[in-house]
C-alpha positions in Angstrom: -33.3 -4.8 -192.4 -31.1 -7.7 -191.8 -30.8 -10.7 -193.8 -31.6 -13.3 -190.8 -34.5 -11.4 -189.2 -36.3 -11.6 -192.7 -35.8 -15.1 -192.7 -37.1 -15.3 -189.1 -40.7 -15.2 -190.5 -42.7 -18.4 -189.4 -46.4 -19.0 -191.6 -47.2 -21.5 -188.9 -46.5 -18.7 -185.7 -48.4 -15.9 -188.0 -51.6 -18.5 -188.6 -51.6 -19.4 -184.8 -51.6 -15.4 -183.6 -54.4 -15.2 -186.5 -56.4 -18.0 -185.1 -55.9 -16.5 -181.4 -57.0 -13.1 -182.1 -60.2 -14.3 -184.0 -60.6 -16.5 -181.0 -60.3 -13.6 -179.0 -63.1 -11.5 -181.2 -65.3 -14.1 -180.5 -65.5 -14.3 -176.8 -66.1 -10.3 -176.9 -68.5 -10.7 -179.3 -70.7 -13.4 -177.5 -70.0 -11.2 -174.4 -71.3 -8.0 -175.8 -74.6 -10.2 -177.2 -74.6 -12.4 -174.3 -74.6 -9.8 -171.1 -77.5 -7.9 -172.7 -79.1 -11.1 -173.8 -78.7 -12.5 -169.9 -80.1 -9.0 -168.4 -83.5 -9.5 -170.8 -83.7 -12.9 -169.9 -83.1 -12.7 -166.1 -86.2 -9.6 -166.0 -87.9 -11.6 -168.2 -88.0 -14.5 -165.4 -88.0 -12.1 -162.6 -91.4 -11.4 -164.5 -93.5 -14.6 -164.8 -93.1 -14.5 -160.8 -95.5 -11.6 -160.7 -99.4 -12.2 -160.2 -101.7 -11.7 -163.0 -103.4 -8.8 -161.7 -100.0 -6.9 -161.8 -99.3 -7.6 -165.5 -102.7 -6.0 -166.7 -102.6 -3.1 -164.3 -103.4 0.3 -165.4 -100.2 2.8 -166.0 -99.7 4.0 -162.8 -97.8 7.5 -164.8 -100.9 7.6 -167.3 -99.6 11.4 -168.2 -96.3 10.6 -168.9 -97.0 10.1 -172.4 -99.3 12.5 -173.2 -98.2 15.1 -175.7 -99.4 18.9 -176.0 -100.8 20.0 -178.3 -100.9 23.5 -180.0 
């Protein structure tokens, strides 16, 4: 390695591209908990639009969670 390309090392440049990648892995993060978060929500609210009657409603598939047994 040369002698002037190890002096080209800059803390302030390498703190700054630290900074921007943590930056970074927080806007994916809060985009990978916020788009499932938003999708609950959204059915959630869909939800309280429905009459009462609906929400206590028998299972219209009442065998689908039946089990054999041997």
């Amino acid at each position: 390695m040369k002698q002037n390309e190890a002096n080209m090392w800059n803390k302030e440049m390498s703190l700054a591209q630290i900074f921007g990648q943590m930056v970074a892995g927080s806007f994916f993060a809060a985009i990978a908990l916020g788009i499932p978060i938003a999708f609950i929500l959204f059915f959630y609210f869909l939800g309280t639009f429905l009459p009462i009657e609906s929400k206590q409603a028998d299972d219209p598939t009442p065998d689908s969670f039946v089990q054999l047994k041997n």
